[in-house]
C-alpha positions in Angstrom: 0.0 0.0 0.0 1.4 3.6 -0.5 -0.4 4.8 2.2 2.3 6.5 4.9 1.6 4.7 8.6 -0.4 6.4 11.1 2.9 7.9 13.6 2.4 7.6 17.2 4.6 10.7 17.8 5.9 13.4 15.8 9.0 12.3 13.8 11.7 14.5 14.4 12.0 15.3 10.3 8.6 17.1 10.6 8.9 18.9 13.8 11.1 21.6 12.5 8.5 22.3 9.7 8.0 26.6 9.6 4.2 26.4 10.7 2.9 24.5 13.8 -0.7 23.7 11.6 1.3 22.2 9.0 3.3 20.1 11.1 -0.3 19.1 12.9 -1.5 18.2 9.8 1.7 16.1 8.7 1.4 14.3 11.8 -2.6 13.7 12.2 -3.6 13.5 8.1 -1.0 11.6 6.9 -0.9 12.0 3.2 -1.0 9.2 0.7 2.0 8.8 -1.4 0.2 8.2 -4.9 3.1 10.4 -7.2 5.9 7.6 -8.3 8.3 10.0 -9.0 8.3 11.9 -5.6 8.9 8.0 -4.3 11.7 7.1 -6.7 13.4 10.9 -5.6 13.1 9.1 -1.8 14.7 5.7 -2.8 17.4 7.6 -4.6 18.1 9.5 -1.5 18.7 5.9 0.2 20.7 4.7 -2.1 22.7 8.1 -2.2 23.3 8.5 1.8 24.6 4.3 1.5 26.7 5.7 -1.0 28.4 8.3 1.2 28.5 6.0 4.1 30.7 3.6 2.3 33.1 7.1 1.3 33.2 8.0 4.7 34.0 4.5 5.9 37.2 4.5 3.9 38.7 7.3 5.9 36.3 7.5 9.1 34.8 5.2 11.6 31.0 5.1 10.9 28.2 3.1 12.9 25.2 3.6 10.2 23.3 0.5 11.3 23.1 -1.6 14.5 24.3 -4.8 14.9 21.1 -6.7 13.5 21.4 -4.3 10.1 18.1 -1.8 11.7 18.9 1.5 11.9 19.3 3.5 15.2 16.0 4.7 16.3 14.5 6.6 19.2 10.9 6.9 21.0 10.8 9.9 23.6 7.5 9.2 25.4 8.3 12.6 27.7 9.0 14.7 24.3 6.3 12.6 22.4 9.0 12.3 19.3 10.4 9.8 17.2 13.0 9.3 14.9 16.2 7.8 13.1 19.5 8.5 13.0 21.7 8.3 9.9 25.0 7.3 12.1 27.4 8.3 14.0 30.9 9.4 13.1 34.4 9.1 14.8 38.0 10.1 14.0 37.2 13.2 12.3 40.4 15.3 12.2 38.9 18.5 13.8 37.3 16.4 17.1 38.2 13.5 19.2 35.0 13.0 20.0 31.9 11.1 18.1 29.3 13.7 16.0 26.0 12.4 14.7 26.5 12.1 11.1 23.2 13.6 8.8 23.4 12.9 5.0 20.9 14.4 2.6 20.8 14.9 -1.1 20.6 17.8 -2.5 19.4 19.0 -6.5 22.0 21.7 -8.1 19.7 24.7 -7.1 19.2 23.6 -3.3 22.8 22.6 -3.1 23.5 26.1 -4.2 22.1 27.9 -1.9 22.8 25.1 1.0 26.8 26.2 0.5 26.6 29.9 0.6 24.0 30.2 3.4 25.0 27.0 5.3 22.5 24.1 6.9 20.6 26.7 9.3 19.3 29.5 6.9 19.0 27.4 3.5 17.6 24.2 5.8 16.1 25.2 8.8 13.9 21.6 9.4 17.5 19.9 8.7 19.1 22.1 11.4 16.6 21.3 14.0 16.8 17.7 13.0 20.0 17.8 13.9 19.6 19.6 17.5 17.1 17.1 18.6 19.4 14.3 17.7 22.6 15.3 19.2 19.6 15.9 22.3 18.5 12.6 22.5 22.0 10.6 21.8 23.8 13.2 24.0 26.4 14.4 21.3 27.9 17.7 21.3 28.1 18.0 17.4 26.9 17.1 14.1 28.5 17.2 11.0 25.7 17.3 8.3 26.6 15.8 4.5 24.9 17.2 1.1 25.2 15.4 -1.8 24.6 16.7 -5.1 22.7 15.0 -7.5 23.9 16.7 -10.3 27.3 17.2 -9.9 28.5 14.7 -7.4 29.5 17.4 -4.8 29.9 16.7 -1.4 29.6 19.4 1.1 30.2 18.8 5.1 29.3 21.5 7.8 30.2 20.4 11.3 27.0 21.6 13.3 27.2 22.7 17.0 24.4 21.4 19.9 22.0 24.0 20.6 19.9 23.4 23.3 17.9 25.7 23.3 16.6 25.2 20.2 16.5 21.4 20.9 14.3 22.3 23.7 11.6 24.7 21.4 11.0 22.5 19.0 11.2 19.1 21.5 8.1 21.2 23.5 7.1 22.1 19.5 6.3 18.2 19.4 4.5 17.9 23.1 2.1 20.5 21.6 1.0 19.0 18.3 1.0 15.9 20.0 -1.5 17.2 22.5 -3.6 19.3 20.1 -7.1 18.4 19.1 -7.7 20.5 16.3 -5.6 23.0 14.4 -6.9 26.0 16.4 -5.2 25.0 19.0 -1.5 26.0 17.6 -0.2 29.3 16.0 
């Protein structure tokens, strides 16, 4: 079925969304996912961030998957959030210790404006992504991976904890969650 499952939680990919109604309705109308193309642009993101995880691998210590192949995943019953992690990365040169490692793929215009304005402006919902991550695996920094689909580029931006913004949008998810209708947010 291409129907999207009904989330218990907020994931953490919609909770940085610019409007609280929208990110109600992501969460409480799930959409059906009828358009091929927008699903073959997700599978090629898949295949894309594997791709990067094996680069990474030859020069960097990267724990993508657990043990059993699943991916590392997180329930906050106190945050009402869930999500996924792309991995972890260690033995980067600027940092002994272990950043949460965020790969996305990028088309030629996005990536663009991605590498002049950085992960923050040009992506905001990435950003905060990212900040309620490094919250809930307790990692001081991120460093966040673009690929472009175009060109082959690979940008890297090494992405601080913030927790206060961590904390807005983790009390973001606590309200949608607890919203009965979309009057209820701003």
């Amino acid at each position: 079925s291409n129907e999207r499952p009904k989330k218990e939680y907020p994931s953490r990919s919609m909770i940085g969304g610019d409007c609280e109604r929208q990110v109600y309705f992501q969460f409480r109308h799930p959409k059906r996912q009828e358009n091929l193309r927008v699903y073959r642009i997700f599978e090629l993101g898949n295949v894309i961030e594997d791709h990067v995880v094996e680069i990474l691998r030859k020069k960097f210590v990267v724990h993508a998957t657990k043990d059993d192949g699943s991916q590392f995943n997180f329930t906050d019953d106190d945050n009402k959030i869930t999500g996924s992690i792309d991995g972890v990365i260690e033995g980067l040169p600027e940092s002994s210790k272990p950043h949460l490692l965020e790969i996305k793929s990028y088309n030629e215009n996005r990536f663009k404006k991605l590498t002049s304005e950085g992960v923050k402006v040009s992506d905001h919902k990435y950003y905060v992504q990212m900040q309620i991550y490094m919250h809930e695996f307790k990692l001081e920094k991120a460093l966040f991976v673009a690929y472009n689909k175009n060109t082959s580029e690979i940008y890297t931006e090494r992405v601080d904890y913030d927790e206060l913004c961590a904390m807005k949008y983790l009390n973001r998810s606590i309200k949608v969650y607890n919203a009965k209708s979309k009057d209820d947010l701003d």
